[in-house]
N, C-alpha and C positions, 0 to 999 in steps of 0.2 A: 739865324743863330747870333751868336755875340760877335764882336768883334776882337779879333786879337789883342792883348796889350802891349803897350810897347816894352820893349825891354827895360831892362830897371835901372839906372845910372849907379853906381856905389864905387868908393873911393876904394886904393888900394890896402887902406889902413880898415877901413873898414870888411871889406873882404876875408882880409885876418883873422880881424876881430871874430867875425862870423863861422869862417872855416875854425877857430879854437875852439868857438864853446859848444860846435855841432860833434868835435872829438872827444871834449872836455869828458869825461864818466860822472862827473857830480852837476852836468847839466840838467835840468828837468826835462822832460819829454815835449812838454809844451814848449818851453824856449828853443829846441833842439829841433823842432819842429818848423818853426816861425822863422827861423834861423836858416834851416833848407829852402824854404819857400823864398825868401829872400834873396839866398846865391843861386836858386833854380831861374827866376825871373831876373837877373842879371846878367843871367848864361840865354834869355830870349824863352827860353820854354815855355809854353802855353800855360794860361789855366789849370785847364781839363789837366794838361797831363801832370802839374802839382800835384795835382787835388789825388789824383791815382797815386802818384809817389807817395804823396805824405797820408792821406787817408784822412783832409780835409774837407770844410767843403767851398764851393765856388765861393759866399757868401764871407768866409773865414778867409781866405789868400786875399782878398781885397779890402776887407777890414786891415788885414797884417799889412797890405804893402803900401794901402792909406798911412795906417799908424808908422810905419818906417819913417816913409817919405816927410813927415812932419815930425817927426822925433829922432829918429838916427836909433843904434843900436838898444842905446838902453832904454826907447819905450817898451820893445820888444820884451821885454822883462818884468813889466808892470801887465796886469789882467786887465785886457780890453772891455772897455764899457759898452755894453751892448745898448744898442737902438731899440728900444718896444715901446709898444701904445702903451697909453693906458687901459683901465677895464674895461671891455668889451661890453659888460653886460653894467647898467645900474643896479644898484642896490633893490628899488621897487623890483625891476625885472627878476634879477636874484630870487628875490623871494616868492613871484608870483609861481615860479619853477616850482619851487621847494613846495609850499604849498599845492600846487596843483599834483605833486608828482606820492604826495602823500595823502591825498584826497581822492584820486579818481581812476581805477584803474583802465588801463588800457585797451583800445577798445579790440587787440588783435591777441589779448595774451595774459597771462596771470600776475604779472609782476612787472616793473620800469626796469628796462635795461639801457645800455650805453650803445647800440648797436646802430651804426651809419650806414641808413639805404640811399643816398643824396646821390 
């Protein structure tokens, strides 16, 4: 499985900071969120058991408590840039699909479906 992380280092001002805007009523959900995850992993709590609390996922607490750790409070408040490839498929590929799937029907069925036997 994973390995635990270590607990979170945060200053007493930031602490504050954090325990205000998770009270705050005109916080957003998401900051309010990012925000628990933060004083949760400071307090030593696991991952897994955030991810339960907050109704994140593993992938999200460690994005968050990256972007903490290199921004302080008010990254937290700015929309995390997500990591993705690029297209998966070329353009030629693309098309040879499109083509194919409007050209030839299936050899187990009347119609092209989306349906994953893998």
């Amino acid at each position: 499985m994973f390995t635990p992380a270590a607990p979170l280092a945060i200053g007493a001002s930031q602490k504050q900071h954090l325990e205000t805007l998770v009270r705050a009523g005109t916080t957003t959900q998401r900051l309010a969120r990012r925000c628990q995850v933060i004083l949760s992993a400071s307090q030593g709590a696991e991952n897994h058991a955030i991810a339960r609390q907050t109704g994140l996922s593993r992938l999200t607490l460690l994005t968050t408590r990256a972007a903490f750790i290199q921004g302080g409070v008010e990254v937290l408040r700015q929309r995390l840039k997500r990591k993705r490839d690029g297209h998966v498929l070329t353009p030629a590929v693309e098309q040879r699909i499109v083509d194919t799937t409007l050209t030839m029907r299936p050899a187990s069925g009347t119609h092209w479906g989306v349906h994953y036997t893998g």
